[in-house]
Backbone as a chain_set.jsonl record, in Angstrom:
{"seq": "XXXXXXXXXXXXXXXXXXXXXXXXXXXXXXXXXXXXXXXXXXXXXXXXXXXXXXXXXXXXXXXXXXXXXXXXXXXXXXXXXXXXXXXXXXXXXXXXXXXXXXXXXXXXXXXXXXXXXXXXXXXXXXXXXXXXXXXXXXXXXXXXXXXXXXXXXXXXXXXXXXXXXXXXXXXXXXXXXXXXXXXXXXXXXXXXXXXXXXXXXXXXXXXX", "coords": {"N": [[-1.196, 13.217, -0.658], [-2.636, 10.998, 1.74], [-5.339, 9.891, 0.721], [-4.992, 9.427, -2.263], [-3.101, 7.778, -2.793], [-4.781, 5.636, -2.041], [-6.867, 5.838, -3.853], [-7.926, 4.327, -5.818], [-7.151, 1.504, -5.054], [-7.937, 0.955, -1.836], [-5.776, -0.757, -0.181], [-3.83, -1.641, 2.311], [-0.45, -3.107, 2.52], [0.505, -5.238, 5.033], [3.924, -5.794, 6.217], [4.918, -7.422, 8.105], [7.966, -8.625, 9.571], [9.257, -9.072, 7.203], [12.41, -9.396, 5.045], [15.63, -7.36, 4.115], [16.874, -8.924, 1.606], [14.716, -9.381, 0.022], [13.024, -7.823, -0.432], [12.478, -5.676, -2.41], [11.293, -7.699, -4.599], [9.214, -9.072, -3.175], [7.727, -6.52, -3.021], [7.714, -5.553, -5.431], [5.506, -8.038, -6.786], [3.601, -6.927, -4.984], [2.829, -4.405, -6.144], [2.367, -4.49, -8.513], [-0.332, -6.038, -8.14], [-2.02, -3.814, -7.694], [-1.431, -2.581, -5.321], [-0.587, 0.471, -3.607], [0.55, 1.31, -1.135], [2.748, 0.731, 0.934], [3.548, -0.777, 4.153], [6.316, -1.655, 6.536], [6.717, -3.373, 9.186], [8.431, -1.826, 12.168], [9.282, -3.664, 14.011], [10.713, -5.766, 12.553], [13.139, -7.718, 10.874], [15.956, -5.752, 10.367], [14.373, -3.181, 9.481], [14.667, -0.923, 8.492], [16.377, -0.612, 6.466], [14.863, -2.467, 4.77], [13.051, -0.548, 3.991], [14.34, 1.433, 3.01], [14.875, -0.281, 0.25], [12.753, -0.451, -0.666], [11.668, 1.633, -1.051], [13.375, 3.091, -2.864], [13.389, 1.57, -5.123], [10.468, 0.934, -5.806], [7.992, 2.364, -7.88], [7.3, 5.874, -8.143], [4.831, 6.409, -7.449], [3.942, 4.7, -5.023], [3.709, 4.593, -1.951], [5.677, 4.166, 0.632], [6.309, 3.408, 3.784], [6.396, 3.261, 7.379], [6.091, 0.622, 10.14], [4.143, -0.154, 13.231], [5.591, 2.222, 14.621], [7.055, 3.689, 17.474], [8.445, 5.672, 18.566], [10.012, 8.916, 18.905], [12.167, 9.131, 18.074], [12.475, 7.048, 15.463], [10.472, 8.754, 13.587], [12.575, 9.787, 12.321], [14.377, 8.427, 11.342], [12.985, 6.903, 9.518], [12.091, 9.075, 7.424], [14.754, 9.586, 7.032], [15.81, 7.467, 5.324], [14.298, 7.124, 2.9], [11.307, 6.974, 3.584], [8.144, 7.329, 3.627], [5.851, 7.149, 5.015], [4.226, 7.007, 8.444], [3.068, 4.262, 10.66], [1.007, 3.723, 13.396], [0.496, 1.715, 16.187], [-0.57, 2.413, 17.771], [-2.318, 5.724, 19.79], [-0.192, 8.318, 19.856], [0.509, 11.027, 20.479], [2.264, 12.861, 20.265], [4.522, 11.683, 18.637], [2.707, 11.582, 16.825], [2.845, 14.086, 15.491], [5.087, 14.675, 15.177], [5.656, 12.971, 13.156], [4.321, 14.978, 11.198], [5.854, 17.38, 11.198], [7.649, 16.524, 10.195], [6.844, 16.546, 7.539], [5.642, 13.744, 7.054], [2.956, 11.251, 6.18], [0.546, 10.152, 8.391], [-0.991, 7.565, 10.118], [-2.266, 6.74, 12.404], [-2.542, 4.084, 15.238], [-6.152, 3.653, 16.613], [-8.32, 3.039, 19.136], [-10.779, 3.624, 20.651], [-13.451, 6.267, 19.995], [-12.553, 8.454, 20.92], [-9.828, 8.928, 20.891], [-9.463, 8.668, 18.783], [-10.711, 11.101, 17.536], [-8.928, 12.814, 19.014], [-6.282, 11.913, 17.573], [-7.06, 12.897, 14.94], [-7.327, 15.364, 15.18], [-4.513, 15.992, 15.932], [-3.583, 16.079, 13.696], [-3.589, 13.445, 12.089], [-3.843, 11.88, 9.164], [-5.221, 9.386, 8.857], [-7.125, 7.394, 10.509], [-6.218, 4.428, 12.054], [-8.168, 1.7, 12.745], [-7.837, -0.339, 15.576], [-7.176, -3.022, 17.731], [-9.059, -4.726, 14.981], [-10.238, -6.818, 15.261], [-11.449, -6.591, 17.686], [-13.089, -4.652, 17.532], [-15.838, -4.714, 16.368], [-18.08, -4.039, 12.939], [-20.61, -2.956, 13.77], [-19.508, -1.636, 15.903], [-17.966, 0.262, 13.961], [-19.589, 1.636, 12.489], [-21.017, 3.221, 14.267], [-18.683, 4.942, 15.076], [-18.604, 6.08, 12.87], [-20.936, 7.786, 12.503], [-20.602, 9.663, 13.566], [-17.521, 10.741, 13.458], [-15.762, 12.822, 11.699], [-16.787, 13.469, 8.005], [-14.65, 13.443, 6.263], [-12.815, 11.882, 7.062], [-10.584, 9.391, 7.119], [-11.154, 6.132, 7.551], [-9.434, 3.106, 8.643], [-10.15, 0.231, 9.478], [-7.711, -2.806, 10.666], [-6.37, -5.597, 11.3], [-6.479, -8.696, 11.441], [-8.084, -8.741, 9.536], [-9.575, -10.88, 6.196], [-10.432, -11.193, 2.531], [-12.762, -12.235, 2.564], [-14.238, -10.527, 5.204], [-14.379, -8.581, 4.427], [-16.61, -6.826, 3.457], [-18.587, -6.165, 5.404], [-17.418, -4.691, 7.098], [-16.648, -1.867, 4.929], [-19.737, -1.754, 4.452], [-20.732, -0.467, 6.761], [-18.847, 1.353, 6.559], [-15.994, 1.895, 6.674], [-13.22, 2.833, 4.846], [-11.02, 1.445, 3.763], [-8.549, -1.0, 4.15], [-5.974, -2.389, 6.34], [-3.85, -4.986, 5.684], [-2.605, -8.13, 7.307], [-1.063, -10.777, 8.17], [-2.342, -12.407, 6.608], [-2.385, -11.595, 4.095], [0.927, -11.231, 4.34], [3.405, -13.217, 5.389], [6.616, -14.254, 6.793], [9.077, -15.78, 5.379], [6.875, -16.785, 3.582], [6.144, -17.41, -0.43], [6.845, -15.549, -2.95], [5.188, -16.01, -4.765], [3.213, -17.372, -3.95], [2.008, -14.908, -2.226], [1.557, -13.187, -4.65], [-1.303, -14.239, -5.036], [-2.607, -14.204, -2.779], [-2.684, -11.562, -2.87], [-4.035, -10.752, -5.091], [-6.298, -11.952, -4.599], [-6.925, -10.058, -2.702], [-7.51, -8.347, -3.749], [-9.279, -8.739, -6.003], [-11.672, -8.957, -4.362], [-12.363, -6.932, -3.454], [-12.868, -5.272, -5.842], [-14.751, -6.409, -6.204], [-16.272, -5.775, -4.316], [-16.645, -3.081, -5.064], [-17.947, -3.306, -7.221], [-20.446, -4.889, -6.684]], "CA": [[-2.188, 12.931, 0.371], [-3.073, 9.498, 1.788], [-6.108, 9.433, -0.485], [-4.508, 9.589, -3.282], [-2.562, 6.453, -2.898], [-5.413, 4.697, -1.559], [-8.123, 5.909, -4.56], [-8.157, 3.014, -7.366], [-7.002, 0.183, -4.195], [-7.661, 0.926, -0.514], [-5.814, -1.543, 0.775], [-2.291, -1.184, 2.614], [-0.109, -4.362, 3.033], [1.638, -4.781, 6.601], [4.877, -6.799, 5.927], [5.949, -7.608, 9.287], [8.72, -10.014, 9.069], [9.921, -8.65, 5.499], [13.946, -8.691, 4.757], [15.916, -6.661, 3.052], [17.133, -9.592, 0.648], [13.466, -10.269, -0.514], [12.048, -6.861, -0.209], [12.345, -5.706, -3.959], [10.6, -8.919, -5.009], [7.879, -8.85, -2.228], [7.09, -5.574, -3.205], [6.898, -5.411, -7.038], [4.506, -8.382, -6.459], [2.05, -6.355, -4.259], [2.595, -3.6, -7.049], [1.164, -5.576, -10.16], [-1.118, -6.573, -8.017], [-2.37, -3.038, -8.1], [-1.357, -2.011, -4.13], [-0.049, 1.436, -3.684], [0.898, 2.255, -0.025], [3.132, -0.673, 1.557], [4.76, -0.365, 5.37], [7.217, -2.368, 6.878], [7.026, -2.442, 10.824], [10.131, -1.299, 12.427], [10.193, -5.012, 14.704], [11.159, -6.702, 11.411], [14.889, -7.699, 10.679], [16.822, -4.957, 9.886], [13.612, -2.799, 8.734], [15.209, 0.665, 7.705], [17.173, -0.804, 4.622], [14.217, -2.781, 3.715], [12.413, 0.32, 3.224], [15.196, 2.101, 1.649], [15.214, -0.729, -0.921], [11.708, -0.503, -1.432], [11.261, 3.43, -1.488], [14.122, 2.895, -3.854], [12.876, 0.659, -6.417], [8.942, 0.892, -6.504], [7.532, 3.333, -8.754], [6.92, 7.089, -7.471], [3.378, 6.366, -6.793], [3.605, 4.089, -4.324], [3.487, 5.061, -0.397], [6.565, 3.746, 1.482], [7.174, 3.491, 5.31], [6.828, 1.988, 8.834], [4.885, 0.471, 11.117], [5.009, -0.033, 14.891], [6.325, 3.133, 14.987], [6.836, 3.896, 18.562], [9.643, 6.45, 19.066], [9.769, 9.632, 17.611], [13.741, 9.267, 16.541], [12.088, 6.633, 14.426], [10.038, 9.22, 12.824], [13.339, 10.324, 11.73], [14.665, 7.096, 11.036], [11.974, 6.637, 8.268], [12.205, 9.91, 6.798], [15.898, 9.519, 6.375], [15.469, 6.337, 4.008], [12.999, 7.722, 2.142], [10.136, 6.323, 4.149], [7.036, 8.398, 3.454], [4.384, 6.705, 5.665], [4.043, 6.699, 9.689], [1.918, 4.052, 11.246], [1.415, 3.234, 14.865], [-0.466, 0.409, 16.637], [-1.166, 3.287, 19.142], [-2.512, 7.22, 18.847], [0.87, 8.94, 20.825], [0.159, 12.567, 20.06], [3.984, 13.257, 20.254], [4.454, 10.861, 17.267], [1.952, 12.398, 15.132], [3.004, 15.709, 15.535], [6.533, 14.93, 15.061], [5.653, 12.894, 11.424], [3.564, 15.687, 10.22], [5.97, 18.38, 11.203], [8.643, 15.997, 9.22], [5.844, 15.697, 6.175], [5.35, 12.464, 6.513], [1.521, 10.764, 6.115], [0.82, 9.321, 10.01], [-2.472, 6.942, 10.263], [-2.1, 5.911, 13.909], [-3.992, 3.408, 15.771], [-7.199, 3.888, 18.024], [-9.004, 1.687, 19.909], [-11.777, 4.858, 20.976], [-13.72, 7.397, 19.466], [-11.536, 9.659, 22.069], [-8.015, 8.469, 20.531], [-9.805, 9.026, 17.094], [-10.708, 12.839, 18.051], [-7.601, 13.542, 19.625], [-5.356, 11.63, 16.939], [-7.393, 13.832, 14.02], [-6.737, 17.014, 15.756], [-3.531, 16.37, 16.097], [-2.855, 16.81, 12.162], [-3.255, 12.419, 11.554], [-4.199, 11.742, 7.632], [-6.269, 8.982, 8.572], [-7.219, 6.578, 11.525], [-6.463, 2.889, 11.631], [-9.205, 1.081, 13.456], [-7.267, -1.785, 15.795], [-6.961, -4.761, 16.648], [-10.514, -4.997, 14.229], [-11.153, -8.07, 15.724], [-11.97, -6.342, 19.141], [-13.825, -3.649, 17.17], [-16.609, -5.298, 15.058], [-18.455, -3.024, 12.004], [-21.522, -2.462, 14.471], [-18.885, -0.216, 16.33], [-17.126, 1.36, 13.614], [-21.124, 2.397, 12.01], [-21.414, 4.125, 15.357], [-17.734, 5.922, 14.89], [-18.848, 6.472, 11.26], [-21.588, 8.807, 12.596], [-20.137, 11.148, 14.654], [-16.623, 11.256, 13.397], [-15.788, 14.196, 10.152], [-17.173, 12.682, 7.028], [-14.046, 13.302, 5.586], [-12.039, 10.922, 7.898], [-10.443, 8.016, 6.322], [-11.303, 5.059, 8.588], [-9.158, 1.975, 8.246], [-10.008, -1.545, 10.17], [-6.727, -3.184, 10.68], [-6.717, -6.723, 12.603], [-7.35, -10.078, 11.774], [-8.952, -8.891, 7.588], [-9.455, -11.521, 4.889], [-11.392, -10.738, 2.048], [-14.631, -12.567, 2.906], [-14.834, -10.148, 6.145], [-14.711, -6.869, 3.898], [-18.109, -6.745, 2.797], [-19.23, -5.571, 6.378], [-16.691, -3.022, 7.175], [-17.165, -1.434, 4.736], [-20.831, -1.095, 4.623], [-19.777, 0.134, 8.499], [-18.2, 2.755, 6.716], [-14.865, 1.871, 6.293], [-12.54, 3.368, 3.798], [-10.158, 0.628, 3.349], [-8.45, -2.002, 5.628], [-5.136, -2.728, 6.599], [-3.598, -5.808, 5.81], [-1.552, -8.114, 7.43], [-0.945, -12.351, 7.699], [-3.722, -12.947, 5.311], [-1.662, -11.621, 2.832], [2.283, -11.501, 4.241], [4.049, -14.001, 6.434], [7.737, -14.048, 6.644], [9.006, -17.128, 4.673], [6.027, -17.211, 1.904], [6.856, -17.429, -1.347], [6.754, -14.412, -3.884], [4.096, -16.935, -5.598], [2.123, -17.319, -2.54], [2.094, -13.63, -1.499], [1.15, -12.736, -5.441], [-1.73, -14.909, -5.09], [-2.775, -13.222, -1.565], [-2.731, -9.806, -3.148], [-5.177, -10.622, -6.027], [-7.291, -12.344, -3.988], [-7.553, -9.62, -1.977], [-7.463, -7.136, -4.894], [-10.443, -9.244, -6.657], [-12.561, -9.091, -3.32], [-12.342, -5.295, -3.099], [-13.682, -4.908, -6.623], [-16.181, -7.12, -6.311], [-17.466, -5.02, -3.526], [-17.444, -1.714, -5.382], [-18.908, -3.48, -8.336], [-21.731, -4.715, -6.449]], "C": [[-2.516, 11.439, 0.412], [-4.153, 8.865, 0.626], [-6.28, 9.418, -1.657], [-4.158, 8.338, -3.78], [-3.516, 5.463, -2.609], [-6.649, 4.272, -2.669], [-8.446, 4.946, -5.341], [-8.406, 1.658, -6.021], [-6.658, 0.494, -2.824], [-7.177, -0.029, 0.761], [-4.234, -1.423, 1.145], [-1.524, -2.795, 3.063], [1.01, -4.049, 4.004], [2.724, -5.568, 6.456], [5.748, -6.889, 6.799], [6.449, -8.678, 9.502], [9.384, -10.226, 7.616], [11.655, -8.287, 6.07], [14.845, -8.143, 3.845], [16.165, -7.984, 1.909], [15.529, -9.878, -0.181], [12.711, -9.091, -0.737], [11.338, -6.132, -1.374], [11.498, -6.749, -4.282], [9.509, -8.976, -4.634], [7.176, -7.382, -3.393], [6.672, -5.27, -4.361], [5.617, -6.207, -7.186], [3.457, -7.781, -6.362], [1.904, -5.011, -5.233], [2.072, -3.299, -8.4], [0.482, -5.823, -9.732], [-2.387, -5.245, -7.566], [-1.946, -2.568, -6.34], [-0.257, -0.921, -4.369], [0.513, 1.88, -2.355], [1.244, 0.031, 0.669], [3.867, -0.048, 3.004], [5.331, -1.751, 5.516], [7.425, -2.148, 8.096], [8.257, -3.006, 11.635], [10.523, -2.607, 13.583], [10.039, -5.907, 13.697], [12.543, -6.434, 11.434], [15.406, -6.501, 9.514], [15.497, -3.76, 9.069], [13.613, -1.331, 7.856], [15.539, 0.624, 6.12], [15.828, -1.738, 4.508], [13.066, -1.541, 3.327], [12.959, 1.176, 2.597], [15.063, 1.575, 0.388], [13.651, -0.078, -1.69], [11.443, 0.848, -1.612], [12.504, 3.458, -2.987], [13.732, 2.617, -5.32], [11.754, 0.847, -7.018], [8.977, 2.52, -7.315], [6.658, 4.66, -7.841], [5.798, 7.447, -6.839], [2.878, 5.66, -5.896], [3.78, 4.675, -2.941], [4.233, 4.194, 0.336], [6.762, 3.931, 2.812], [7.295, 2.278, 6.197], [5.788, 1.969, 9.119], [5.47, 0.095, 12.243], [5.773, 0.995, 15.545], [6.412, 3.934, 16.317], [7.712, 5.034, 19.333], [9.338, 7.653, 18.287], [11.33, 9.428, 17.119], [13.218, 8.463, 15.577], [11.472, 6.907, 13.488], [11.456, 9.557, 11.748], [14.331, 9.621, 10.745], [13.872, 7.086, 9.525], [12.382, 7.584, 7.295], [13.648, 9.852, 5.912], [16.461, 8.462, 5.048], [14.435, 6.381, 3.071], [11.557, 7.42, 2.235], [9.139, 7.829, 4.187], [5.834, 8.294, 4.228], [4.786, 6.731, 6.912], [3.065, 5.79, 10.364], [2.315, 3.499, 12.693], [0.605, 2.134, 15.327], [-1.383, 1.406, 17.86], [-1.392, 4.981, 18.821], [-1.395, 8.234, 20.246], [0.892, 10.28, 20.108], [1.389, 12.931, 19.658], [4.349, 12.809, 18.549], [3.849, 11.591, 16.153], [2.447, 13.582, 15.075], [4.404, 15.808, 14.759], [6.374, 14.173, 13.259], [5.299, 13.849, 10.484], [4.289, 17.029, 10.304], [7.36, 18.197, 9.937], [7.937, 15.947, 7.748], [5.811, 14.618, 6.082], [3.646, 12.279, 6.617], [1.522, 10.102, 7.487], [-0.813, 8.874, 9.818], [-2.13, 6.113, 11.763], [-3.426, 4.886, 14.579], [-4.762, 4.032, 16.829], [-7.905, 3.009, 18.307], [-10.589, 2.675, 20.303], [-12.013, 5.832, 20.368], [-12.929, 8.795, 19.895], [-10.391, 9.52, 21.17], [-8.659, 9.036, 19.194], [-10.134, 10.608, 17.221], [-9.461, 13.56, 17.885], [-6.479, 13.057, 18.256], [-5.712, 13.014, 15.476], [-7.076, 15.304, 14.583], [-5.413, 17.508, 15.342], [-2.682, 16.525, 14.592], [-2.976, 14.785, 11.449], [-4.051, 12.453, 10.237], [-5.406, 10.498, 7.827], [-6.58, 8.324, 10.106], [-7.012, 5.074, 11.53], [-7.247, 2.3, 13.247], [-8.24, -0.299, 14.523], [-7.194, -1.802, 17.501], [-8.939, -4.434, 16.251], [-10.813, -6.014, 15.053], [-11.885, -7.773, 16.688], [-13.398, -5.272, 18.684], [-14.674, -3.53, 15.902], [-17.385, -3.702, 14.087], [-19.685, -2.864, 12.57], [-20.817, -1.407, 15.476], [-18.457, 0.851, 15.319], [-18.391, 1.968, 12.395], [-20.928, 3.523, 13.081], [-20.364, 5.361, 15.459], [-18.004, 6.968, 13.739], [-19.936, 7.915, 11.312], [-21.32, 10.147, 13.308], [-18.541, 11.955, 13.942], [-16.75, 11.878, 11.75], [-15.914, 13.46, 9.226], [-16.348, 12.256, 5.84], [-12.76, 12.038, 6.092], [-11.604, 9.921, 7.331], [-10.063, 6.901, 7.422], [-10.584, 3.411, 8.479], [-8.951, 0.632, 9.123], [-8.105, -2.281, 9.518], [-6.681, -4.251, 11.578], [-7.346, -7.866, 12.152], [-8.21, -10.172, 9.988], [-9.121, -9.687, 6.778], [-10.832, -10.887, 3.611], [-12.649, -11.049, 1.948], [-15.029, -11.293, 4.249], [-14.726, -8.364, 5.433], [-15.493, -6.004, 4.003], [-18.8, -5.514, 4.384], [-19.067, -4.578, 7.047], [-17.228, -1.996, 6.423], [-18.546, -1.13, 4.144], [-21.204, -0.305, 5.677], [-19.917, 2.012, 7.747], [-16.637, 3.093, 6.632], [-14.256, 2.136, 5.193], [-11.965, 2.374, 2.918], [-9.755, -0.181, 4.554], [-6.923, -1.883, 5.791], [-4.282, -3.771, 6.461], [-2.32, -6.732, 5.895], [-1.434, -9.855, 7.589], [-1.622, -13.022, 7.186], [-2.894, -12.627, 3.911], [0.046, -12.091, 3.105], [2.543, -12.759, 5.367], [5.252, -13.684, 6.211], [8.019, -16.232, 5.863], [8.065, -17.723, 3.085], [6.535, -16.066, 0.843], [6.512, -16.493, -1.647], [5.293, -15.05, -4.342], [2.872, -16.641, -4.611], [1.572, -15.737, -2.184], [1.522, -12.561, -2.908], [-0.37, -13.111, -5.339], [-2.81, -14.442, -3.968], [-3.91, -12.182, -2.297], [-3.752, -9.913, -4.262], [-6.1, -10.972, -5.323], [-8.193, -10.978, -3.403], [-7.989, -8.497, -3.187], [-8.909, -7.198, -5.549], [-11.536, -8.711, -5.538], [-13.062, -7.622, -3.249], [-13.07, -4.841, -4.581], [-14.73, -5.5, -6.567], [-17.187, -6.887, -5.319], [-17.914, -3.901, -4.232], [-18.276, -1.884, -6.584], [-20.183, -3.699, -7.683], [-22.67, -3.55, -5.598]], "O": [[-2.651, 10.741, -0.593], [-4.016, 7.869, -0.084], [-7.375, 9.398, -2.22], [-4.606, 7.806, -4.796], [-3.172, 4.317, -2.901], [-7.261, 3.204, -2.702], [-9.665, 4.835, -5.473], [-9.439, 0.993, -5.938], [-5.494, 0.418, -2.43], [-7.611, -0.177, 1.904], [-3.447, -1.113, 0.251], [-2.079, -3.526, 3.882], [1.926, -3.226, 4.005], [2.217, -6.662, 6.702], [6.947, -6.632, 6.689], [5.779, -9.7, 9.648], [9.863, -11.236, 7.1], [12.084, -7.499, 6.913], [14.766, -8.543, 2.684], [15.233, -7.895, 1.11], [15.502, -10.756, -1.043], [11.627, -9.285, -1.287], [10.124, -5.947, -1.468], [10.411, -6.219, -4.057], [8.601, -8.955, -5.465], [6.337, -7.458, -4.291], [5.552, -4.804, -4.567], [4.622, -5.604, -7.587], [2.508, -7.823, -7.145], [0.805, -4.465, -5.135], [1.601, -2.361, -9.042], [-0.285, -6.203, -10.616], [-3.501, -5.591, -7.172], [-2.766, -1.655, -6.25], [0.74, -1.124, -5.062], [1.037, 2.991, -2.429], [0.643, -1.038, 0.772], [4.596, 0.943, 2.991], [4.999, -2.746, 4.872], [8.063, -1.168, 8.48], [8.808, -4.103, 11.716], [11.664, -2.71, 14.033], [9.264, -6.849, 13.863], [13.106, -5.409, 11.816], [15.271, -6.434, 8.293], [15.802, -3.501, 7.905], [12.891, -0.867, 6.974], [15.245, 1.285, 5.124], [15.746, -1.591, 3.288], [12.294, -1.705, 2.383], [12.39, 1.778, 1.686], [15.071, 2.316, -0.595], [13.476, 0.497, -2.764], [10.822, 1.083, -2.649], [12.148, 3.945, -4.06], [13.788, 3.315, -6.333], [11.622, 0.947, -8.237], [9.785, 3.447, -7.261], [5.687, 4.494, -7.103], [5.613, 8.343, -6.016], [1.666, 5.683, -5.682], [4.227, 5.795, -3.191], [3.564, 3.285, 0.827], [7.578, 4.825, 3.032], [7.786, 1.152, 6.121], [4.803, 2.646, 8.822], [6.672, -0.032, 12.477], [6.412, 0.898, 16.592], [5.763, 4.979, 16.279], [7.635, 5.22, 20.548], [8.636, 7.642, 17.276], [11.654, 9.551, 15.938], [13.375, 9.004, 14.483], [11.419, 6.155, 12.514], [11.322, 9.558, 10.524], [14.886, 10.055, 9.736], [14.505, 7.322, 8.496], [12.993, 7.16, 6.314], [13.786, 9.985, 4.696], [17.263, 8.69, 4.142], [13.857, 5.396, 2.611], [10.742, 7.534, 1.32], [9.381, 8.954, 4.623], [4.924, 9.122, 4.185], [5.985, 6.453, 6.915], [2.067, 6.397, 10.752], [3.383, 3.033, 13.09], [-0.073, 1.652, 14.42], [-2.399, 1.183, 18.518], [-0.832, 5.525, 17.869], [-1.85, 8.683, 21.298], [1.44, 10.337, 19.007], [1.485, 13.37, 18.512], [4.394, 13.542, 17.562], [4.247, 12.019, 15.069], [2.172, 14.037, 13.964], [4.764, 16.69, 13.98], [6.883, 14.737, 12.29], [5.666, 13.838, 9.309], [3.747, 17.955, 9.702], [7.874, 19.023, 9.182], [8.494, 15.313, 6.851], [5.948, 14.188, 4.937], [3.041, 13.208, 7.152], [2.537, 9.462, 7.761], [-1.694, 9.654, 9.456], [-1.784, 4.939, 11.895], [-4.651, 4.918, 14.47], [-4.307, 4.741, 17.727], [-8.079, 2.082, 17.517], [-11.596, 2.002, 20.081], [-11.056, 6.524, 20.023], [-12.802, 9.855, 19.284], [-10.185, 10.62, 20.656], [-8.091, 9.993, 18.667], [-9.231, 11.237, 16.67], [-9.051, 14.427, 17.113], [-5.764, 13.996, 17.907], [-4.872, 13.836, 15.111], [-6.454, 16.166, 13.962], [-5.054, 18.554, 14.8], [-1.538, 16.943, 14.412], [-2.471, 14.655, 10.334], [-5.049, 13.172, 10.289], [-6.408, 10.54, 7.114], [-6.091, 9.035, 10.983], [-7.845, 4.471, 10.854], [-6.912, 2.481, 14.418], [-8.056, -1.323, 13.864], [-7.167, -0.846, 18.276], [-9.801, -4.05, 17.041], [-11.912, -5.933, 15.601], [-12.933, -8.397, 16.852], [-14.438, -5.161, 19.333], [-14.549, -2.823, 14.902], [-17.24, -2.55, 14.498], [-20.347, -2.438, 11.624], [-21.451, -0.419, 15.846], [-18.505, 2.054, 15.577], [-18.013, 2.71, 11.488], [-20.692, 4.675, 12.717], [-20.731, 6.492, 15.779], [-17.755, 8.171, 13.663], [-19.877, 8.85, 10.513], [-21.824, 11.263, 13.44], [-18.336, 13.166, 13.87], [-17.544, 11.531, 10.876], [-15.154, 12.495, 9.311], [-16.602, 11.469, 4.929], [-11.976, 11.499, 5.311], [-12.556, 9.308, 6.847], [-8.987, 6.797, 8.01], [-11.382, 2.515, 8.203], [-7.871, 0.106, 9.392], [-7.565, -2.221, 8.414], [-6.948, -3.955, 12.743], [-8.535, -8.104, 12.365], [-8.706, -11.147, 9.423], [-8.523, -9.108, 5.871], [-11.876, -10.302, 3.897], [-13.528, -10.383, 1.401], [-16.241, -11.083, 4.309], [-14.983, -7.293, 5.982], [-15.404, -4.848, 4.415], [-19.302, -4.395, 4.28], [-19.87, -3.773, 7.519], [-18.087, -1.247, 6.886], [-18.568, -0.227, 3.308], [-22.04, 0.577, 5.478], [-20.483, 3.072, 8.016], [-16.142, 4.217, 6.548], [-14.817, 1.576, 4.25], [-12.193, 2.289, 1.712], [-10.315, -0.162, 5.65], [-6.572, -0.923, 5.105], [-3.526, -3.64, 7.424], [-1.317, -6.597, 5.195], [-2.044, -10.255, 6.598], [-1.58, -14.251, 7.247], [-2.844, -13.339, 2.908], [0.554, -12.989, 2.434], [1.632, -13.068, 6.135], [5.357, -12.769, 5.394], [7.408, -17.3, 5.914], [8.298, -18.479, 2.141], [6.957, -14.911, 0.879], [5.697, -16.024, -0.853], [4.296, -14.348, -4.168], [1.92, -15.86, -4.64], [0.399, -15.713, -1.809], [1.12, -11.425, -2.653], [-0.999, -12.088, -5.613], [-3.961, -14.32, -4.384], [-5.132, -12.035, -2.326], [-4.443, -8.895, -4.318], [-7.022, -10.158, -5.353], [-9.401, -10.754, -3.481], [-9.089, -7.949, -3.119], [-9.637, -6.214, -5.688], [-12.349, -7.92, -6.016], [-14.228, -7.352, -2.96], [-13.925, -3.966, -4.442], [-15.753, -4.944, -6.969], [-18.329, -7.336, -5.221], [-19.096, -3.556, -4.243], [-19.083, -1.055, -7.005], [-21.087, -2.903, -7.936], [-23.895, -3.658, -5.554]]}, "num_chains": 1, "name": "protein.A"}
């Protein structure tokens, strides 16, 4: 279950612009750095084999797939490389239906309490909140009250770890994250460096 992978470190890194030659490397990184659920979205170079490598390599507890996932053959796509995760930028009912009939985990995007309804219905594991930037934590309080208490709500858009703090007091589960921590081109060093940051920030909310 999504919240499984998410329980110790709710935070998912988006690595759009990840290639297979680097992908192993990238990813052990964000795996010492305690992250458990990594995607890879499917308009990155060549993004199938870099999630083969990485469903490959990381350790059984981590949460492998896609993102951008816009097709359903690409549900199938994923599945077939041992991609375990579905995410979308958008809530396409078709999509979810078709990851969850494949077992995969699907957290699709919504932009509306409507899309968030309809995406949970339709069998999604969690919701990703996006673009965040459009959809400050005085909206996603207001989602927070209405939608099932069990819902796992994740802002996605624009995150660093100074803008945490407010989400989730919102109500947010966890976040999404994506050129705050990856770029294409930064170093292993750089991208270790990221991932604590953000890693530190996140305890230092549930500590206080």
């Amino acid at each position: 279950m999504l919240k499984d992978f998410l329980a110790d470190l709710p935070l998912i890194a988006i690595l759009r612009g990840l290639t297979p030659d680097n992908a192993e490397a990238v990813g052990n990184a964000l795996v010492e750095s305690g992250f458990r659920v990594i995607e890879v979205p499917l308009n990155s170079p060549d993004p199938f084999r870099s999630i083969e490598i990485l469903a490959r390599s990381l350790p059984k507890n981590v949460l492998v797939g896609a993102g951008t996932v816009l097709r359903l053959e690409d549900v199938s796509g994923v599945h077939d490389v041992g991609g375990k995760l579905i995410v979308m930028p958008h809530a396409d009912l078709e999509v979810i239906r078709t990851a969850k009939e494949a077992r995969l985990i699907c957290t699709p995007g919504v932009a509306t309490p409507t899309e968030a309804f309809a995406a949970l219905k339709a069998g999604a594991d969690g919701i990703k909140i996006f673009p965040a930037e459009g959809i400050p934590p005085v909206i996603v309080k207001a989602w927070r009250a209405v939608l099932p208490k069990d819902a796992i709500v994740l802002p996605v858009g624009g995150i660093k770890p100074e803008t945490m703090k407010s989400y989730v007091e919102a109500g947010a589960n966890g976040f999404g994250l994506g050129s705050a921590l990856f770029t294409p081109g930064m170093s292993v060093e750089d991208i270790r460096r990221n991932a604590k940051a953000f890693e530190q920030a996140w305890r230092a909310l549930r500590a206080g």
